[in-house]
C-alpha positions in Angstrom: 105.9 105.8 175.0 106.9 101.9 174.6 104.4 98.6 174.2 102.7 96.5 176.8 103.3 92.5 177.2 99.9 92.2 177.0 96.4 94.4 177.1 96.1 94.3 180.7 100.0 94.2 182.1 101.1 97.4 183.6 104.6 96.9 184.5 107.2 97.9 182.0 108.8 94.1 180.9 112.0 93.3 178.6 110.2 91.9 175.7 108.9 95.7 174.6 111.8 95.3 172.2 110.5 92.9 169.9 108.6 95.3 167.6 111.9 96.7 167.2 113.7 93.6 166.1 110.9 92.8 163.6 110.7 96.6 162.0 108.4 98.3 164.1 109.3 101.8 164.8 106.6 103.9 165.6 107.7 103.8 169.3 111.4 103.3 168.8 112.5 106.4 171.1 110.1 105.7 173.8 111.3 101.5 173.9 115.2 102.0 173.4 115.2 104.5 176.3 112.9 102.0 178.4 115.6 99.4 177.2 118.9 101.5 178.2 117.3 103.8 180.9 115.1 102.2 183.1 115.6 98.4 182.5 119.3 98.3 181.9 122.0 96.6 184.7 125.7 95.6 184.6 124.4 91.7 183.4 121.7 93.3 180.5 117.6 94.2 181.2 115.3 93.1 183.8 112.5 90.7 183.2 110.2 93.2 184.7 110.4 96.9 186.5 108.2 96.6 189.4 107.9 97.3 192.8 109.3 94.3 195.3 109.5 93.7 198.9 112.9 93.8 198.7 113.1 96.7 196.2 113.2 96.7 192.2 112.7 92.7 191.1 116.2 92.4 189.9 115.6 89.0 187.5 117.8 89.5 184.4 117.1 87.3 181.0 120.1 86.8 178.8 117.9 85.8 176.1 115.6 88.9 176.4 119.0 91.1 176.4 120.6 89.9 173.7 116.9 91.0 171.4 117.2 94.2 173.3 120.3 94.5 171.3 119.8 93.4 167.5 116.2 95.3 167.9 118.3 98.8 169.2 120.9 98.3 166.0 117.9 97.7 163.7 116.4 100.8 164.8 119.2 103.2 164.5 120.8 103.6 168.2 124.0 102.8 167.3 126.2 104.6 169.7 124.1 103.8 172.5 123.4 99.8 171.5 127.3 99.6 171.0 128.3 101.1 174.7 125.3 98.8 176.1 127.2 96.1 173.8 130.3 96.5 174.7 129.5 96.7 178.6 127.5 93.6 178.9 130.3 92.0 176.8 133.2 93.1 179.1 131.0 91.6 182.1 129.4 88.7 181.1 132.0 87.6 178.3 135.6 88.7 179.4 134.4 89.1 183.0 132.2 87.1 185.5 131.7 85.1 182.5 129.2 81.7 182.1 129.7 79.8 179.1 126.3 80.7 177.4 123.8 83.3 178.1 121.2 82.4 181.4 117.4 81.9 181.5 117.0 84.1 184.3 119.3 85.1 187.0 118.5 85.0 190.4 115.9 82.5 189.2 116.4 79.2 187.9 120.1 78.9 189.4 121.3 80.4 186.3 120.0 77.8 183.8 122.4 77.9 180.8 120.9 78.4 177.2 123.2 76.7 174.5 121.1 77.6 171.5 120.1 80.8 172.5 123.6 81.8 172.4 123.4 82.4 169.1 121.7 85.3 169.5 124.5 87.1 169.9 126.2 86.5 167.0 122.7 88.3 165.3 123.5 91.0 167.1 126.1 91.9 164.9 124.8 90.3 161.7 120.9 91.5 161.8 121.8 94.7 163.8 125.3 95.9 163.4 125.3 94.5 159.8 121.3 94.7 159.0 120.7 92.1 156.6 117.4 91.1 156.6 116.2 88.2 153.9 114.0 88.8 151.2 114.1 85.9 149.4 116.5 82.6 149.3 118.8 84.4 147.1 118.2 87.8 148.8 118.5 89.9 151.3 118.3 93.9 152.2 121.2 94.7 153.6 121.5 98.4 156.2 125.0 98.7 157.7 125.4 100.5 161.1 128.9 101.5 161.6 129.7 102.7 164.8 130.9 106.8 164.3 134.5 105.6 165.9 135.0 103.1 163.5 136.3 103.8 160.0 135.3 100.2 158.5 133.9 97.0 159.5 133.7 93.3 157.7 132.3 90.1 157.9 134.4 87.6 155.7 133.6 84.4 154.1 129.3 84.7 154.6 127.6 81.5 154.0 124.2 82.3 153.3 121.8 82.8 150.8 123.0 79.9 148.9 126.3 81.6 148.4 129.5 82.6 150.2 130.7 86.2 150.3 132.5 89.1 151.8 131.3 92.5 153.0 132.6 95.3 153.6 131.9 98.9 155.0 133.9 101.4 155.3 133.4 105.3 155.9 133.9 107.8 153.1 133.1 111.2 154.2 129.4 111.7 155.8 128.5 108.2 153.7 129.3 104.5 153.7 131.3 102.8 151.0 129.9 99.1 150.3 131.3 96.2 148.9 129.8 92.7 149.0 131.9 90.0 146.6 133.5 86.8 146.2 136.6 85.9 144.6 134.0 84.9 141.2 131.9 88.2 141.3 131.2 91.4 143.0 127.8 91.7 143.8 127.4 94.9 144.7 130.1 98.1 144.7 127.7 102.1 146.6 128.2 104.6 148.1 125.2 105.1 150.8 123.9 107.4 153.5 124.1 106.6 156.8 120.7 104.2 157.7 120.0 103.7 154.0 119.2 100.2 153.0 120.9 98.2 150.0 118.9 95.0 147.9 121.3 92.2 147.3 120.2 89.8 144.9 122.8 86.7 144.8 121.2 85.4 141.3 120.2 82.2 140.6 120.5 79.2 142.1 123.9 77.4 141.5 
């Protein structure tokens, strides 16, 4: 059970993940395993599953792909977003690379998106990392670390008006977090797995 494009579309398309990537989980399990089961490929998600002349319309969207992975993190599939992560990486990155994600491949001749490139660094920042902004000073902050990995870290953060550190690492069944600067220390927990945090960097400078 997943979303349509639209009212009338039948055809199961990429952008189901976008309720996922904005907080909407009511259909999480039903999207991520349209995602990863039936729209997934070596080069990231079809456009569209449908029936062709030539078999399964194999059109893949780098764009759509890289929000099929921030909204899988957000929701909570970590193991499975970080294998789908780390394969598309390995092939399109460290493999038969382009320099920037493509618009749509056959289509289009591989049209390179500069800009949208970026959305891969949110990948690990809104859905590795979880912060979401609440505010120009503040964000809510809900780390996914991988169960292989015993800590994680993104160093010198400039956002929110400030610049800061954070760090996760695993204690036990929970996370310990840290997020500081060499001035203050904004916030030292301990957390459960999927638990959210509220950062509030004070005010303005």
């Amino acid at each position: 059970q997943t979303y349509k494009y639209y009212k009338e579309h039948r055809q199961l398309r990429h952008w189901v993940c976008l309720p996922l990537v904005v907080g909407i989980h009511g259909r999480s399990e039903g999207t991520i395993e349209a995602l990863f089961g039936r729209l997934w490929t070596e080069n990231g998600v079809h456009v569209e599953k449908k029936q062709h002349e030539c078999g399964d319309l194999q059109n893949v969207l780098g764009r759509g792909t890289l929000y099929a992975l921030r909204g899988t993190f957000i929701a909570g599939a970590t193991e499975r977003s970080l294998e789908k992560l780390q394969q598309f990486s390995r092939k399109r990155l460290l493999g038969d690379r382009v320099p920037y994600v493509v618009e749509a491949s056959p289509e289009g001749n591989m049209a390179h998106l500069s800009a949208e490139s970026a959305l891969y660094c949110r990948i690990f920042t809104e859905g590795l990392f979880g912060i979401n902004p609440t505010g120009l000073r503040s964000f809510e902050f809900t780390p996914r670390l991988p169960s292989g990995w015993g800590a994680m870290a993104l160093r010198s953060v400039k956002a929110f008006g400030g610049c800061f550190d954070i760090e996760v690492k695993r204690a036990g069944d929970t996370f310990g977090v840290r997020i500081f600067n060499e001035e203050e220390e904004f916030s030292s927990e301990i957390i459960l797995p999927g638990a959210s945090i509220s950062i509030d960097l004070g005010k303005d400078p």
